[in-house]
C-alpha distance (Angstrom), angle and dihedral (degrees) to the residues before:
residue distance angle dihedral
X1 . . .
X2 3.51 . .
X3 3.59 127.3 .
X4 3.83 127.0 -77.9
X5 3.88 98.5 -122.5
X6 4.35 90.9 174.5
X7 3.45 125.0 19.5
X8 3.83 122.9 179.1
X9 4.21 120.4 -176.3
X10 3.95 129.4 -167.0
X11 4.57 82.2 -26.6
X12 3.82 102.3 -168.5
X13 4.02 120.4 -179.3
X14 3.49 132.3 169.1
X15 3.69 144.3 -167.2
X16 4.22 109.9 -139.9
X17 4.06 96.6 -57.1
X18 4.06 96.5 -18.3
X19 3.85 111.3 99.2
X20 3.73 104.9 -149.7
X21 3.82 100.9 -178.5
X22 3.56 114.6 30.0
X23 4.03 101.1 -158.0
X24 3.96 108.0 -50.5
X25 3.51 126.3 -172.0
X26 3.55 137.3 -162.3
X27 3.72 148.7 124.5
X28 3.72 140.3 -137.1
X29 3.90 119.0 -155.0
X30 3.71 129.8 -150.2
X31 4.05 108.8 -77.4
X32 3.29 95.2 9.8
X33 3.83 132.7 138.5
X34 4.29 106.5 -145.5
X35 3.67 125.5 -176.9
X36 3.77 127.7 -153.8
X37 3.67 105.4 -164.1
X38 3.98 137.5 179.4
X39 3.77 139.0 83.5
X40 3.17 141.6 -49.4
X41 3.50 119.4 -76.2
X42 4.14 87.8 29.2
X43 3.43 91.9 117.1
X44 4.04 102.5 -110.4
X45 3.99 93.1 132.6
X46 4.07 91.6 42.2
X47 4.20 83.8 54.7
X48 3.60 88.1 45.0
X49 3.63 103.0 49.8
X50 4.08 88.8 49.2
X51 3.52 86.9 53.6
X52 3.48 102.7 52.8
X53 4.17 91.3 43.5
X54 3.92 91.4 -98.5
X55 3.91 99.4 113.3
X56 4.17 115.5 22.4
X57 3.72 106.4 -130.7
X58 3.41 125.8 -130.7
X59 3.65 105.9 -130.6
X60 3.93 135.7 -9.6
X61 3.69 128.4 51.5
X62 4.08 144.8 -97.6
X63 3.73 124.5 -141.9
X64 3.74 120.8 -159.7
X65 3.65 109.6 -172.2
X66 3.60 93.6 -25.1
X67 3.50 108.1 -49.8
X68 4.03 124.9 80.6
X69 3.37 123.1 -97.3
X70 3.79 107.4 -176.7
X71 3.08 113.8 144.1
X72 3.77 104.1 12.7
X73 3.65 112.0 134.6
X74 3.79 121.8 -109.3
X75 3.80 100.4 -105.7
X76 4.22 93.1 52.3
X77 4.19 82.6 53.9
X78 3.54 92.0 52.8
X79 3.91 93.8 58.2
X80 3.74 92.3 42.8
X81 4.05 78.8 52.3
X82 3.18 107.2 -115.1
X83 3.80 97.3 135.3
X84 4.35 133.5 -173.6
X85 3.91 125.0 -142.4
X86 4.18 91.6 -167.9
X87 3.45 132.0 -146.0
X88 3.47 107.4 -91.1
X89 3.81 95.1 25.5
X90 4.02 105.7 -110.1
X91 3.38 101.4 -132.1
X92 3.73 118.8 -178.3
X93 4.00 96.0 -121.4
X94 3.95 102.6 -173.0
X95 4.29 80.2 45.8
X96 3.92 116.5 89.3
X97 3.63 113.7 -124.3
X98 4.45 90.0 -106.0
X99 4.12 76.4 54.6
X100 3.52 103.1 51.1
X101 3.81 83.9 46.1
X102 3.69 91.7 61.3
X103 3.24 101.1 40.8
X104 4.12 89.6 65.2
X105 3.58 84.4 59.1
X106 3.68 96.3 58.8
X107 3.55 95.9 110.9
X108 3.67 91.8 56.6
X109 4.21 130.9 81.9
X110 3.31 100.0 179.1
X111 4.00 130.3 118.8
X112 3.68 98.5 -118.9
X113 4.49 102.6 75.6
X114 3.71 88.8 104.8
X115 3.41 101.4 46.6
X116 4.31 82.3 46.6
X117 3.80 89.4 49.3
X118 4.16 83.2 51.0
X119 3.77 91.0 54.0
X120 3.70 95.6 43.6
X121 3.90 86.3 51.3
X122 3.98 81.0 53.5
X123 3.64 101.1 53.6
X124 4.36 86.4 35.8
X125 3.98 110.8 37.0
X126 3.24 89.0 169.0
X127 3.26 89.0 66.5
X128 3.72 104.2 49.8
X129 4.20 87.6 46.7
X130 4.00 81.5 68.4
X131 3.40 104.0 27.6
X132 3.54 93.5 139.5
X133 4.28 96.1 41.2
X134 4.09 111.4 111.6
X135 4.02 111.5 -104.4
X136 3.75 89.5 -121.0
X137 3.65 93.2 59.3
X138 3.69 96.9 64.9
X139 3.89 142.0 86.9
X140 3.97 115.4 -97.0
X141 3.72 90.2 -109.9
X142 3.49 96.0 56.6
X143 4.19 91.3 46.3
X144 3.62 82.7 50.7
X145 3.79 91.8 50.9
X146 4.42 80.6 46.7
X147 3.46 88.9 46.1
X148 4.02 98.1 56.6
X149 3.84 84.9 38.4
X150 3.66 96.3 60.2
X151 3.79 93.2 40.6
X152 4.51 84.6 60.2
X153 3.18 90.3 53.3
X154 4.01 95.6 65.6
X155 4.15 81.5 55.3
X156 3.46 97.4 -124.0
X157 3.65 123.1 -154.3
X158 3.55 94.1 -159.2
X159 4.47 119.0 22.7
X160 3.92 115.1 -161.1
X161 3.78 108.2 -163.4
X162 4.19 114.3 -156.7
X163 3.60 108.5 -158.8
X164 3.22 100.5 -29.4
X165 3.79 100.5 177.4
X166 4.14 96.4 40.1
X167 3.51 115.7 131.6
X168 3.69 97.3 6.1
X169 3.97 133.3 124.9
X170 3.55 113.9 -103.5
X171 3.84 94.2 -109.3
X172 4.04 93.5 52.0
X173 4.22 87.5 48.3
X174 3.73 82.7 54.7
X175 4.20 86.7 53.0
X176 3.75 89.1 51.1
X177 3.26 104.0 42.5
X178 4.40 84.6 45.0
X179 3.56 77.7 58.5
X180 3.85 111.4 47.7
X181 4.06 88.3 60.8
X182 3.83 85.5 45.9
X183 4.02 89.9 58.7
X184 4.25 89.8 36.6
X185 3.70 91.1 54.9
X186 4.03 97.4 40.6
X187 3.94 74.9 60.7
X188 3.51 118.1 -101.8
X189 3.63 127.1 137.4
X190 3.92 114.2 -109.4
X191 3.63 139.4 -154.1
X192 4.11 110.3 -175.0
X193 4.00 112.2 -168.9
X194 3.62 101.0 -174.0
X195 4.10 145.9 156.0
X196 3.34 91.5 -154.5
X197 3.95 99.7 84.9
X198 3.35 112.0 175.1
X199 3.89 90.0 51.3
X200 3.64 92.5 46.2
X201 3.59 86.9 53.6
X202 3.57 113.2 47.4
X203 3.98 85.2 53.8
X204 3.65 93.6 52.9
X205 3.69 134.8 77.1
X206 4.03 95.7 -162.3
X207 3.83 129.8 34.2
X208 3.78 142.2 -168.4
X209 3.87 125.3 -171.9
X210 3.83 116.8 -142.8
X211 3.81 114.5 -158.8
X212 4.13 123.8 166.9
X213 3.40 86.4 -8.0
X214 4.16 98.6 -52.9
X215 3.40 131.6 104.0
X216 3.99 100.8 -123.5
X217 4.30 97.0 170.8
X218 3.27 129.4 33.1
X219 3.81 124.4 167.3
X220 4.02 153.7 104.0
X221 3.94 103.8 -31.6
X222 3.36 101.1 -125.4
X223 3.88 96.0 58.2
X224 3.84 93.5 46.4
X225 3.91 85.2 49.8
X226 3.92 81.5 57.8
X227 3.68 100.4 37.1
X228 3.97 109.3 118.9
X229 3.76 82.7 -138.3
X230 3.57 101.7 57.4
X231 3.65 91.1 35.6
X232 3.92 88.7 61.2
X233 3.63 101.6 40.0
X234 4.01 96.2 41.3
X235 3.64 111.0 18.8
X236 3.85 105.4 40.7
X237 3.43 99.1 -113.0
């Protein structure tokens, strides 16, 4: 059995009077590709942004690699490596695209950040053909692209992608998608919150669904890509 890299029990957060996550659980295991699907509003960014020391919950607990880290603030998760792609991709606009590279290595001092930046140009040579183009200046696919390039080079142990795919042309999703595998099966860990269900799915070898704020499924991917239920609810069938 492989190790339980992320491991959330009865998570509850709320915002004022409004409880947005009403005591989810799941768990992530080492080299393992997870999707969080459902729509929006579920509450799959709310769950994400307690996880990742964004938004305190309000009851339950979150277990990075064994120990709990409720409470911890997001920059001491991010050099234990558990590392956030957001929603919306927080680019660094005024940055160049070498600079918004470096700055996901601030945490680091070691001697190998070029060479990272090289392989993030690798996986992204899109990237590396305007490596010296301001953020702000490109498409939302290619900050997306920036976004999950920055987020590599902190070395994460475990990646959770939010939305990934939102907003973005159907070719482009196809990119990012192309590229989510590529990270899983150079090894890391990944997380995938996404709208986009069916995608999220085939690329996954677990699943949860979130609805109102719940997680009502949970289950091998492939059979909750089948499920008449999820197929109703998510895929317009």
């Amino acid at each position: 059995m492989a190790n339980t890299m992320l491991k959330v029990t009865g998570l509850k957060v709320a915002y004022g009077g409004i409880q947005a996550v009403k005591g989810v659980s799941f768990e992530v295991h080492e080299g393992e590709l997870v999707s969080l699907i459902g729509a929006n509003g579920a509450g799959k960014t709310t769950t994400l942004k307690a996880v990742t020391g964004t938004q305190p919950a309000a009851g339950g607990d979150i277990e990075y690699m064994g120990k709990s880290i409720k409470g911890q603030g997001p920059w001491d998760l991010v050099k234990q490596g558990l590392v956030m792609v957001p929603e919306g991709r927080g680019t660094f606009t005024r940055m160049t695209i070498t600079e918004n590279l470096q700055m996901g290595a601030f945490i680091r001092n070691d001697n190998q950040i070029e060479a990272d930046i090289d392989k993030v140009f690798a996986i992204f040579p899109r990237l590396k053909e305007r490596r010296n183009q301001l953020a702000g200046t490109m498409s939302g696919g290619e900050q997306q692209m920036l976004a999950m390039g920055r987020a590599l080079m902190a070395q994460p142990k475990v990646l959770l992608l939010d939305e990934p795919s939102m907003g973005l042309s159907p070719i482009m999703v196809d990119k990012i998608f192309e590229v989510v595998n590529d990270i899983h099966q150079r090894g890391t860990t990944v997380l995938l919150v996404e709208q986009n269900a069916s995608r999220a799915l085939q690329l996954a070898s677990r699943g949860y669904v979130m609805d109102s704020g719940e997680v009502t499924m949970s289950g091998d991917a492939k059979q909750l890509l089948n499920d008449p239920k999820v197929r109703a609810a998510y895929l317009g069938e």
